[in-house]
C-alpha positions in Angstrom: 23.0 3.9 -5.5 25.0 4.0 -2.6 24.7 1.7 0.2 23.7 4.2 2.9 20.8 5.0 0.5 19.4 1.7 0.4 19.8 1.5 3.8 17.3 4.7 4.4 15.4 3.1 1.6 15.0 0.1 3.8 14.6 2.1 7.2 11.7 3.8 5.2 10.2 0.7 4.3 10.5 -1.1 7.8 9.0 2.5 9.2 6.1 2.4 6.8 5.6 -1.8 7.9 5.2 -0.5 11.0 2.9 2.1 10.7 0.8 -0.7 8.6 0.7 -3.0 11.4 -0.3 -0.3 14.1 -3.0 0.9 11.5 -4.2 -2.4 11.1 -4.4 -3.0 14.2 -6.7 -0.1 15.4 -9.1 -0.8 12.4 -9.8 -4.8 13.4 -10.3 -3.3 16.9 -13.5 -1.2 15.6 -16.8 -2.8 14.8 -17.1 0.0 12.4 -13.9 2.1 10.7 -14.3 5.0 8.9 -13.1 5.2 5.6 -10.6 7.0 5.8 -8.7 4.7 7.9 -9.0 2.3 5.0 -7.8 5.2 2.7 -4.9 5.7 5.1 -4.0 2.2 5.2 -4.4 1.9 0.9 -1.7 5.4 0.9 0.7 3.6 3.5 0.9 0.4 1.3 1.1 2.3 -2.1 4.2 3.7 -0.3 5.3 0.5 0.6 5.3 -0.9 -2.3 7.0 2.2 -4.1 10.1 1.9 -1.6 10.0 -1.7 -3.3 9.8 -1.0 -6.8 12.6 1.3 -5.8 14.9 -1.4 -4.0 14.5 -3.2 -6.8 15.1 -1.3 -9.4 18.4 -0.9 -7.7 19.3 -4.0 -8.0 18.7 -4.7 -3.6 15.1 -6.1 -3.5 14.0 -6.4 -0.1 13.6 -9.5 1.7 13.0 -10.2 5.2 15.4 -10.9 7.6 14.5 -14.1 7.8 14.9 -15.5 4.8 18.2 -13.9 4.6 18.9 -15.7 7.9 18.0 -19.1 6.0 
């Protein structure tokens, strides 16, 4: 794969992290979510970890940048 695809691959994956987080944080802010805030939040990290499986299987897992930084 080239690098410009694991790159978007990556971009997808930080997108999607995101998305998690904001998710996340909306649902802990509610004494009560609806479920399909949970189902949201189970289809965003099925898709997260897909974009892994894919990294990987590409031989580029992904690690965070801080462990890169060392």
């Amino acid at each position: 794969m080239a690098a410009d695809a694991i790159e978007t691959l990556n971009k997808a994956r930080a997108s999607l992290v995101r998305e998690r987080d904001t998710l996340a944080r909306r649902i802990a802010g509610m004494d009560l979510a609806p479920v399909t805030m949970a189902e949201d939040l189970t289809r965003i990290l099925v898709a997260i970890e897909t974009l892994d499986r894919a990294l990987t299987a590409e031989g580029h897992p992904y690690m965070p940048q801080s462990l890169m930084d060392g």
